[in-house]
C-alpha positions in Angstrom: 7.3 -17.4 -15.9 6.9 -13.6 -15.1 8.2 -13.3 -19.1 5.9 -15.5 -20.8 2.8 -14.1 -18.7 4.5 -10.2 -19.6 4.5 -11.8 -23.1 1.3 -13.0 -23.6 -0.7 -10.3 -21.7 1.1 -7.8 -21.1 -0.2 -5.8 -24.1 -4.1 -7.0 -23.4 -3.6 -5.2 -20.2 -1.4 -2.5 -19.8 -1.7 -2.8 -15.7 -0.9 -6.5 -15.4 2.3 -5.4 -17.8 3.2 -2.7 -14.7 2.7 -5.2 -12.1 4.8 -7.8 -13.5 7.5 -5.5 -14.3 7.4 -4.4 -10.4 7.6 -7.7 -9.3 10.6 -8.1 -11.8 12.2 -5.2 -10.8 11.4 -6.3 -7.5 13.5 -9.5 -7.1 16.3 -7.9 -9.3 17.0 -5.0 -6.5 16.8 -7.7 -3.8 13.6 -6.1 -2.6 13.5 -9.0 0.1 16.6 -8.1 1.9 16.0 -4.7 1.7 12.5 -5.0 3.6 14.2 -7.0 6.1 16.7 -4.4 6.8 14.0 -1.7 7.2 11.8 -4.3 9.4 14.8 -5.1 11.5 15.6 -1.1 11.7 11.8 -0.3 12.3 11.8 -3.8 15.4 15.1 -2.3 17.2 13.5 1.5 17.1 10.6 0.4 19.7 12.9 -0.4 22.2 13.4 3.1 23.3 10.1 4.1 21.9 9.0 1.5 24.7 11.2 3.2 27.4 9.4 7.1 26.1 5.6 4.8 26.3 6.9 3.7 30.0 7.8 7.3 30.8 4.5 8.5 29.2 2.4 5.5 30.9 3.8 6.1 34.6 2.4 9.6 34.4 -1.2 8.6 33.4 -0.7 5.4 35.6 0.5 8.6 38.8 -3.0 9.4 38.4 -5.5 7.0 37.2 -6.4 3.8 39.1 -6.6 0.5 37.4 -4.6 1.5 34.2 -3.0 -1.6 33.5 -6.4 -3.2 33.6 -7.8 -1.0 30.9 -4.7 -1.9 28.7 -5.4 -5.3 29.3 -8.3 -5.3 27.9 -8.1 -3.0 24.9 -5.3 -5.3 23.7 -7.9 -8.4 24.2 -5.2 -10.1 26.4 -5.7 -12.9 29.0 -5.7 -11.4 32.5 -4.1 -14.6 33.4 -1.6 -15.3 30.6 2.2 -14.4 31.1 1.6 -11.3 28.7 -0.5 -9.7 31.3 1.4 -10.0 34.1 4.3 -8.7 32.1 1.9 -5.4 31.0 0.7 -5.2 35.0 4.7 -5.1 36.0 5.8 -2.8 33.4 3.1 -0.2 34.4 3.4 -0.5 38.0 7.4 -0.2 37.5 6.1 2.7 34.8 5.1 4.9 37.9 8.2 4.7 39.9 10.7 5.6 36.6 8.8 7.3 34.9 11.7 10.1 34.7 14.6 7.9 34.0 13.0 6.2 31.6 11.6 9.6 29.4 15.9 10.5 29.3 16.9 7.6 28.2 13.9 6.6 26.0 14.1 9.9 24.2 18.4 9.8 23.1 17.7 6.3 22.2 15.1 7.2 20.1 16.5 9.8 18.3 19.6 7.6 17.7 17.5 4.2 16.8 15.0 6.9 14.5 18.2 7.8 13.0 19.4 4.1 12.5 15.7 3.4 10.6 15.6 6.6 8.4 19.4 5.1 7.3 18.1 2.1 5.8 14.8 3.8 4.6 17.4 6.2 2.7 19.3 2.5 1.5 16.3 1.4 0.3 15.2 4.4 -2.0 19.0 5.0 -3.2 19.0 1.1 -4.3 15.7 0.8 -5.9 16.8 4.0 -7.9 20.1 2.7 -8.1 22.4 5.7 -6.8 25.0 6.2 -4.0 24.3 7.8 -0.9 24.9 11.1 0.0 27.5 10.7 2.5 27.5 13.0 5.7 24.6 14.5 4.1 22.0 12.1 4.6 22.1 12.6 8.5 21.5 16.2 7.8 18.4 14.7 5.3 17.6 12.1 7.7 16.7 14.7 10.4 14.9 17.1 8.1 12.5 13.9 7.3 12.2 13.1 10.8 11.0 16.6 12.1 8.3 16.4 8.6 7.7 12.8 9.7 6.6 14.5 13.2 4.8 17.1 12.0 2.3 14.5 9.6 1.8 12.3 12.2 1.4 15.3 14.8 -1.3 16.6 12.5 -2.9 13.3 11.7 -3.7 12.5 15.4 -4.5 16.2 15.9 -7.5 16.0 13.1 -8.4 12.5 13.8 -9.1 13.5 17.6 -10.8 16.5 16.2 -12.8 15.0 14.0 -14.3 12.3 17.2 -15.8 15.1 18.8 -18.1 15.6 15.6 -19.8 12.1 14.7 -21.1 13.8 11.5 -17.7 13.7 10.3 -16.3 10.8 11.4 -16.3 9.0 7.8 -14.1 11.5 7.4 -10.9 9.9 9.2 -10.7 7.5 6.3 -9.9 10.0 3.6 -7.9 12.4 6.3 -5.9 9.4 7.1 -5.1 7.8 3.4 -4.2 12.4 2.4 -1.9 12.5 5.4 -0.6 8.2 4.5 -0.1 10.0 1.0 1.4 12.6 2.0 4.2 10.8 4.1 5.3 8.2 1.6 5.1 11.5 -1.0 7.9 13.0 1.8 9.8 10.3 2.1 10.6 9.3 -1.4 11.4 12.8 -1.8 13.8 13.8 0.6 15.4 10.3 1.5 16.5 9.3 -2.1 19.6 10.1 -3.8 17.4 11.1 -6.9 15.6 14.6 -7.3 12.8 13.4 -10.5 10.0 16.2 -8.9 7.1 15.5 -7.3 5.0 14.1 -9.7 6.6 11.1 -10.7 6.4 10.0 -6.9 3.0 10.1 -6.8 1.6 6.4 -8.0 4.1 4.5 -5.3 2.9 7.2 -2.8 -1.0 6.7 -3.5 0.3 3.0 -3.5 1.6 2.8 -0.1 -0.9 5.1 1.5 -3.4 2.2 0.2 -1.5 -0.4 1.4 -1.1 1.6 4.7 -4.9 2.1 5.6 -5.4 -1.7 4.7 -2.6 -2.4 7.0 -3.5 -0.4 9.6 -7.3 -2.0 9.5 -6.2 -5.6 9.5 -3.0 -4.5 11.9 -6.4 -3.9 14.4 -8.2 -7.0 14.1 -4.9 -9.0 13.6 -2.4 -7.6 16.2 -4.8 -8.5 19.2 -5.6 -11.5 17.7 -1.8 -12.6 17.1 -0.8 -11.3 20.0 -2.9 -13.4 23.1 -2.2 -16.4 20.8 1.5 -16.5 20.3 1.7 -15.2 23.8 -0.6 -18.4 25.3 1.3 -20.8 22.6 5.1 -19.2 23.4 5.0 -16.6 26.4 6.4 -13.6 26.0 8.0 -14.1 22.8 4.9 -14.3 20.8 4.7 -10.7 21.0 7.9 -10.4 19.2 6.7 -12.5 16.1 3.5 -10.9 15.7 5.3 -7.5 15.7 7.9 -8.6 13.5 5.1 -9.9 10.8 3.6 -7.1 10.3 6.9 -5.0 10.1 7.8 -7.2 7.4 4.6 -7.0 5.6 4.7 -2.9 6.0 8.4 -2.9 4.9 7.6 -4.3 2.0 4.8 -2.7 0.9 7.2 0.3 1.0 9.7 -1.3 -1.3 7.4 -2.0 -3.7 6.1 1.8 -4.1 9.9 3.0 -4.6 9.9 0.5 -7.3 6.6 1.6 -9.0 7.6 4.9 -9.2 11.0 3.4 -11.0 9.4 1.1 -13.2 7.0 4.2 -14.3 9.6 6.8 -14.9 11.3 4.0 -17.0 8.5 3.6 -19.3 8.1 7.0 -20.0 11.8 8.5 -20.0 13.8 4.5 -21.0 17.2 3.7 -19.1 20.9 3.6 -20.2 23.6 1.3 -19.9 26.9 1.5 -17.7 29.9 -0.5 -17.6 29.8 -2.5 -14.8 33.1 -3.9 -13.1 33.2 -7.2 -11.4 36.5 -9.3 -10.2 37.8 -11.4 -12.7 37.9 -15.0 -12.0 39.1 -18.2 -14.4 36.5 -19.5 -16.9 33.6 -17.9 -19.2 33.8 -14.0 -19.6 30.5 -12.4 -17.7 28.4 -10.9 -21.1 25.7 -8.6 -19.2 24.8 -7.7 -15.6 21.2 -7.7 -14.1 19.6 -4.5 -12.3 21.3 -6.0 -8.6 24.6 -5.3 -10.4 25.4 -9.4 -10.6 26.9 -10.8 -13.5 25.8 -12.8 -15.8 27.7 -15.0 -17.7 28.1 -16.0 -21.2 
């Protein structure tokens, strides 16, 4: 189907052609599993980002009455739903290991970041189709994590900033979607296995940023939303689906700007074929292989 409508209007209009070849390109890399892998990466990273928030929450909660109330209510939660009286515990047992809980929350962190920026570095190298870098891409990984740190560092230092002066609040729209541009600029830079310049990165970079802002503004009318629901209808475990949903919706969103950038380059610089090996097994000989590396057979 995606042929025939490439076909028939592709020419007509060049940017359905892109967006059909992306979506091509998409399933052919397996785009699917490799958002999954990210999501699943990105889910098992806020475990010990919970334990730094617990360390960080029992200090404020040392000192300010009535904390867990406040929380309560900014995440639109039932105060008499099994969600809130999970929040309540977890602050009140925020304040009493609030030390531990920074040690260990910080190592796991760093190891679980470490675990997320592997797949993110999977993803690009398989959209771009190249190996990995070996022992090197911990080395990478870490230089993207302390850039990571310093965008975000800088986006919540200017956003805060820029509250103080109501004039230029409108503002935290385009500072956010430079600093959202910025990141995904970053990463398909330095994580990928591929050094094509900066300019060729920009279009999945603007793409995602996009994405990211919309995101982020349904993320804040959805997430609360989602959340005292699936926790009424399934407890404490509605938390975890509503999480997971938008991890897979963010995940993906960054697959598809690695491929844009791909699909781009290939229009404007073509492809070459390799011989591809693939076991050999009784009946017709394979003929061709799609972009996944699967044969197909004659």
């Amino acid at each position: 189907m995606l042929e025939r409508l490439r076909s028939t209007y592709g020419a007509r209009w060049p940017w359905l052609g892109i967006a059909l070849d992306v979506q091509r390109r998409f399933g052919e890399v397996h785009g699917g599993s490799l958002a999954a892998s990210v999501a699943l990466a990105g889910f098992l990273s806020l475990f010990p980002l919970v334990l730094v928030a617990i360390a960080v929450v029992g200090f404020f909660a040392a000192n300010r009455a009535d904390l867990a109330g406040d929380a309560i209510a900014f995440l639109g939660l039932p105060r008499s739903g099994d969600a809130a009286s999970v929040l309540t515990a977890a602050i009140d047992t925020a304040s009493e290991s609030r030390r531990a809980a920074s040690v260990v929350g910080f190592v796991g962190l760093l190891w679980s970041a470490l675990g997320l920026v592997g797949a993110l570095q999977y993803l690009y190298d398989s959209v771009w189709q190249v190996q990995g870098r070996g022992i090197r891409d911990k080395v990478t990984a870490l230089a993207w994590l302390l850039g990571a740190a310093t965008l975000f560092v800088t986006s919540f230092a200017v956003t805060a900033a820029l509250r103080f002066v109501p004039l230029l609040a409108p503002l935290n729209l385009l500072v956010g979607l430079g600093l959202s541009t910025a990141l995904f600029l970053w990463t398909a830079k330095v994580l990928c296995n591929r050094d094509v310049g900066w300019r060729p990165l920009v279009p999945g970079a603007v793409l995602g940023a996009v994405g990211f802002e919309v995101l982020k503004v349904l993320g804040g009318i959805y997430v609360p939303r989602a959340v005292a629901s699936s926790s009424a209808l399934y407890g404490s475990i509605g938390v975890v689906f509503a999480i997971l949903a938008w991890l897979m919706i963010f995940s993906r969103l960054v697959v598809y700007s690695a491929v844009l950038n791909v699909v781009a380059w290939e229009r404007r610089h073509g492809t070459v074929s390799v011989e591809l090996r693939v076991p050999k097994v009784p009946g017709r000989v394979p003929l061709a292989a799609d972009r996944g590396g699967q044969a197909v057979p004659g």
